[in-house]
N, CA and C atoms as an extended XYZ file, in Angstrom:
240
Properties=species:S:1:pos:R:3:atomname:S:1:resname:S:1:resid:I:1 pbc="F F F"
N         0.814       -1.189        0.000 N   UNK     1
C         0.000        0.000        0.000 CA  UNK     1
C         0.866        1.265        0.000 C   UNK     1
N         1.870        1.474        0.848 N   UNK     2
C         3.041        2.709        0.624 CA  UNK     2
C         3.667        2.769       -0.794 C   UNK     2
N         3.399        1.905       -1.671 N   UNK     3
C         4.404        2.118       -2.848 CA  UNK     3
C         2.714        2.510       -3.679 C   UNK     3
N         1.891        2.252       -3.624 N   UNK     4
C         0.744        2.397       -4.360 CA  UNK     4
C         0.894        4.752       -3.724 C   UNK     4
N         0.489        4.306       -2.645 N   UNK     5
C         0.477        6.035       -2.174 CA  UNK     5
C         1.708        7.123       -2.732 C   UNK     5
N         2.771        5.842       -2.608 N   UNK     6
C         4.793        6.656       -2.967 CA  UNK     6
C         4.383        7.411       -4.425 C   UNK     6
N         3.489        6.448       -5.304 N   UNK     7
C         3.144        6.414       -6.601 CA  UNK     7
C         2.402        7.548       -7.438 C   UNK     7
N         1.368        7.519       -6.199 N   UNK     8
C         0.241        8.617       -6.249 CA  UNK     8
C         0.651        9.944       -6.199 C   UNK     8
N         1.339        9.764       -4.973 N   UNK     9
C         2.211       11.426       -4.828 CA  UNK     9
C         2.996       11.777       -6.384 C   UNK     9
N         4.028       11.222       -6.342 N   UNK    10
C         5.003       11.417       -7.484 CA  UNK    10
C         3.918       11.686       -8.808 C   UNK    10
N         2.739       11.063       -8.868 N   UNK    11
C         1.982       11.341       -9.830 CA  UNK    11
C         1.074       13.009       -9.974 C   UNK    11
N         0.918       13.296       -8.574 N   UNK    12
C         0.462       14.097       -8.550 CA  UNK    12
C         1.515       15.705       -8.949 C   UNK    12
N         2.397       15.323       -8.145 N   UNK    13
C         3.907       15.953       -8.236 CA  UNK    13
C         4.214       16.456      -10.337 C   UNK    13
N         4.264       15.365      -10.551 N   UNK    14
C         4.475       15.563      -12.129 CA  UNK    14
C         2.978       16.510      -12.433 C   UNK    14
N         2.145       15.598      -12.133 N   UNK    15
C         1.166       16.517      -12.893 CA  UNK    15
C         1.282       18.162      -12.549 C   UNK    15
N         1.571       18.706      -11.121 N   UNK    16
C         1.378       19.928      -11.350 CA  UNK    16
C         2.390       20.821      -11.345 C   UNK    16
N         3.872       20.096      -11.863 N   UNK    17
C         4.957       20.143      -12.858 CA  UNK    17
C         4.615       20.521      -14.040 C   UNK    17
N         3.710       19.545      -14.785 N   UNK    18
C         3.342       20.156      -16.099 CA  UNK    18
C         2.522       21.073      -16.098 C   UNK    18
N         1.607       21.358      -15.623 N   UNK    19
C         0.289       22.216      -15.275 CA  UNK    19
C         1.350       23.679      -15.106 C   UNK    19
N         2.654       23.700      -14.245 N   UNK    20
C         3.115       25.205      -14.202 CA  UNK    20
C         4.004       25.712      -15.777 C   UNK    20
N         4.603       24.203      -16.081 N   UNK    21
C         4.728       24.120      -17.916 CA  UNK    21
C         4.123       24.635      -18.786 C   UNK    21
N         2.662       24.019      -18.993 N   UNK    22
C         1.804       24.648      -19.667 CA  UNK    22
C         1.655       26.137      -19.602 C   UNK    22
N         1.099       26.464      -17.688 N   UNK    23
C         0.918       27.442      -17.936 CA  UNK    23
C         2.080       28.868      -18.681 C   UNK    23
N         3.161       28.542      -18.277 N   UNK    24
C         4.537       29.415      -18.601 CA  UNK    24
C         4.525       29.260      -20.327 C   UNK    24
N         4.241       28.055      -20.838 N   UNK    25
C         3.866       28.229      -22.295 CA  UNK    25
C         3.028       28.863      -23.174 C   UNK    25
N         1.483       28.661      -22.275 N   UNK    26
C         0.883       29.855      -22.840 CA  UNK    26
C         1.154       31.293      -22.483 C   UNK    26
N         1.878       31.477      -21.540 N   UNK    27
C         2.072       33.022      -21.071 CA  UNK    27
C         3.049       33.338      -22.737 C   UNK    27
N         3.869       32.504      -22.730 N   UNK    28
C         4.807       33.044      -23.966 CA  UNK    28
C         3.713       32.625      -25.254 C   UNK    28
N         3.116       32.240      -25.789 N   UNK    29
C         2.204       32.012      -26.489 CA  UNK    29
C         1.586       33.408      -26.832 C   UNK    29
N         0.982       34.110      -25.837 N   UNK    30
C         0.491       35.226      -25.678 CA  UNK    30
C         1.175       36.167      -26.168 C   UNK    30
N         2.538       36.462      -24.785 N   UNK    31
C         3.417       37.249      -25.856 CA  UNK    31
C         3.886       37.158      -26.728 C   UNK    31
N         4.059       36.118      -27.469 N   UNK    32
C         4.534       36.269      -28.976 CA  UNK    32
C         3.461       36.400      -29.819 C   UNK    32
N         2.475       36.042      -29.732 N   UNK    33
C         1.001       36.382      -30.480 CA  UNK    33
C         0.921       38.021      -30.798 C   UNK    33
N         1.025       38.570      -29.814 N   UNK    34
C         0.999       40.337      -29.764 CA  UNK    34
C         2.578       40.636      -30.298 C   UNK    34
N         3.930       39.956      -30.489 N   UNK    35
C         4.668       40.339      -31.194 CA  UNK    35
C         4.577       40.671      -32.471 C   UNK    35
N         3.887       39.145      -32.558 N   UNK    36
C         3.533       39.064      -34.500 CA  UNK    36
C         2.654       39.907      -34.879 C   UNK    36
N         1.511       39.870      -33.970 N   UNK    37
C         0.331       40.811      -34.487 CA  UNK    37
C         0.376       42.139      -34.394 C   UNK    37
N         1.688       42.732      -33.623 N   UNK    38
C         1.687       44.325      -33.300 CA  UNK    38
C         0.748       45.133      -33.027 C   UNK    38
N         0.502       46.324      -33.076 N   UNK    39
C        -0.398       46.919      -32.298 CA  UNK    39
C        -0.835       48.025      -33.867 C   UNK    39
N        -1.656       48.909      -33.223 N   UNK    40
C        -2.167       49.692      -34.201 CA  UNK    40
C        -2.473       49.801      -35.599 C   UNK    40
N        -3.655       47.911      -35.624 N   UNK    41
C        -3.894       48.004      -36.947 CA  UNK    41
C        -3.238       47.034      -37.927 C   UNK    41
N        -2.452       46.685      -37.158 N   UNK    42
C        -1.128       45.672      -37.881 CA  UNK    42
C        -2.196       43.952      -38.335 C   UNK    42
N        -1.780       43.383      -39.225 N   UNK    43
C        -2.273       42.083      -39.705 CA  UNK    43
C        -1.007       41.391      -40.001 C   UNK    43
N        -0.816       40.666      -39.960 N   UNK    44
C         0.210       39.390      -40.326 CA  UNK    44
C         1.568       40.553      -40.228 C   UNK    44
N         1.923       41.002      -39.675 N   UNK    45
C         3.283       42.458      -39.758 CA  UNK    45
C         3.245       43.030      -40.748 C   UNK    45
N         2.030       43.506      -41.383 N   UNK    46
C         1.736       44.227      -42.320 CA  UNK    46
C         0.595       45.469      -41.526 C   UNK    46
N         0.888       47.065      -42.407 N   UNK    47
C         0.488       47.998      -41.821 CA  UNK    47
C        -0.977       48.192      -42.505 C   UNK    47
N        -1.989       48.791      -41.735 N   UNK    48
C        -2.726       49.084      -42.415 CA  UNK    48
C        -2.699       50.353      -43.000 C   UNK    48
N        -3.356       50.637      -44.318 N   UNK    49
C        -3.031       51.653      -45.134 CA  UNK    49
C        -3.357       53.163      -44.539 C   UNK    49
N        -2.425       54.032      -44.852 N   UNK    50
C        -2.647       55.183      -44.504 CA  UNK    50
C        -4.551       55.785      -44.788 C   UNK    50
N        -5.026       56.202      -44.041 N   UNK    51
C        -6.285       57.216      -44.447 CA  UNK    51
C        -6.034       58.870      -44.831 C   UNK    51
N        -6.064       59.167      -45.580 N   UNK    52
C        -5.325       61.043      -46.283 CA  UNK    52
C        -6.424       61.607      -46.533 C   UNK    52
N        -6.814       62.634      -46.014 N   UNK    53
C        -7.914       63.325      -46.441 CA  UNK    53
C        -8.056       63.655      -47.927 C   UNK    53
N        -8.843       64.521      -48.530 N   UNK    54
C        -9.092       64.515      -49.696 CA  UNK    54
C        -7.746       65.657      -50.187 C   UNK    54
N        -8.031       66.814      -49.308 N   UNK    55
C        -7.092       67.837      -49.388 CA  UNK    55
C        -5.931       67.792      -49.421 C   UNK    55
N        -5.596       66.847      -48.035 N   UNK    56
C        -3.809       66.263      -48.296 CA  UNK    56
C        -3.208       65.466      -49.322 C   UNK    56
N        -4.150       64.877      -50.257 N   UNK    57
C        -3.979       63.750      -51.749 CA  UNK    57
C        -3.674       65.164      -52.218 C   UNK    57
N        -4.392       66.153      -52.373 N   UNK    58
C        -4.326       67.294      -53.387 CA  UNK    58
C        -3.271       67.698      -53.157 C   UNK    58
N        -2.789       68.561      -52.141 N   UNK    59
C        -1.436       68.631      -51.620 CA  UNK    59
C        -0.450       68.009      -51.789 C   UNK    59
N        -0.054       66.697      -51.764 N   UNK    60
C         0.519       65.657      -52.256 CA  UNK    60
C         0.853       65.969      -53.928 C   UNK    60
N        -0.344       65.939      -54.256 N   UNK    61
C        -0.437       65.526      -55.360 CA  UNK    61
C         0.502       66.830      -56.423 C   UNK    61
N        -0.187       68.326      -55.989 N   UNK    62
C         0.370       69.403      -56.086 CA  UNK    62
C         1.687       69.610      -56.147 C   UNK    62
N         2.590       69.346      -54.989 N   UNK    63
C         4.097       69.144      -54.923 CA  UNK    63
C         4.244       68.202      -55.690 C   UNK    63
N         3.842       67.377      -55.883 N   UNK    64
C         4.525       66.450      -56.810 CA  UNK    64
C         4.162       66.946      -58.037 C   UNK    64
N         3.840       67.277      -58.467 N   UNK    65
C         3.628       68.196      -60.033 CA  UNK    65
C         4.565       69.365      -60.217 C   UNK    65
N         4.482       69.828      -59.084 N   UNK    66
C         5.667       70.604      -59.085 CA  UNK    66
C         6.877       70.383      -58.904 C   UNK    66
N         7.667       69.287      -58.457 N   UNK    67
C         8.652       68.710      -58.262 CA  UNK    67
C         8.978       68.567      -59.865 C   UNK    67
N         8.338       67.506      -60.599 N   UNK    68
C         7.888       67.197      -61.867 CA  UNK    68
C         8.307       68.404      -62.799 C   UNK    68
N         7.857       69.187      -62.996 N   UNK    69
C         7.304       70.494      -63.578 CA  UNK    69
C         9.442       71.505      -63.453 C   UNK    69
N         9.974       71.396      -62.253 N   UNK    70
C        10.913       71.866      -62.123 CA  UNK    70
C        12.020       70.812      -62.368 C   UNK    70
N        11.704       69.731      -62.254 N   UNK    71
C        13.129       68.945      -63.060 CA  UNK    71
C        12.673       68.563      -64.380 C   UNK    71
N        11.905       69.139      -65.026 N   UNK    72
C        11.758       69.097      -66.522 CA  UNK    72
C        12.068       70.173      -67.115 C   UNK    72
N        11.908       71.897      -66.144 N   UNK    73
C        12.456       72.786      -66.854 CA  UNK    73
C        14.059       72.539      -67.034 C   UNK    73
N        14.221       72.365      -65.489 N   UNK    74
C        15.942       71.558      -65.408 CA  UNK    74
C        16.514       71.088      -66.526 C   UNK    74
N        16.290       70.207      -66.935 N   UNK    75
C        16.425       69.047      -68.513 CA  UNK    75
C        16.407       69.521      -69.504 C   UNK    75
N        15.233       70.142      -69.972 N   UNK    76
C        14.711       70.661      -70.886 CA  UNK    76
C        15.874       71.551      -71.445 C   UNK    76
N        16.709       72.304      -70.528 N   UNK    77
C        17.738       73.124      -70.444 CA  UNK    77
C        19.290       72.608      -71.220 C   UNK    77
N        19.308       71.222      -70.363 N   UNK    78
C        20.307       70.360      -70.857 CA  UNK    78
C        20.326       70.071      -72.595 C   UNK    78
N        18.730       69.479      -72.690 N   UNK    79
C        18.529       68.940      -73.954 CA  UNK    79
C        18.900       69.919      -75.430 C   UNK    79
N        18.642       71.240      -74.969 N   UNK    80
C        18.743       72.547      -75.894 CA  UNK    80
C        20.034       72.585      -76.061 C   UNK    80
């Protein structure tokens, strides 16, 4: 009967051995879940796309025409 009880213990022993295993596994589980997934919007470590108002596209868009517009007079210069 003592080796049946010796048995029981040690059984119980392991089990809540693994039980503090597990739990320490899912703790890192977790944090690496929120590594991969990042914060603000993020999907697979990919960003989600900027939102630009209508005005700031125009703006955008503006300088860049003008950027455009002045290295072509630039050139244009060369080419002559």
């Amino acid at each position: 009967m003592a080796d049946l009880t010796k048995a029981l213990r040690q059984l119980r022993e392991e089990r809540s051995r693994i039980q503090n295993q597990l739990k320490r596994l899912d703790e890192a589980i977790v944090v690496l879940g929120k590594v991969v997934s990042g914060s603000g919007g993020q999907k697979n470590g990919r960003h989600a796309p900027r939102k630009l108002s209508v005005a700031a596209r125009r703006r955008i868009a503006d300088a860049q025409k003008a950027r455009w517009a002045k290295w072509k007079l630039k050139h244009a210069k060369k080419a002559a």
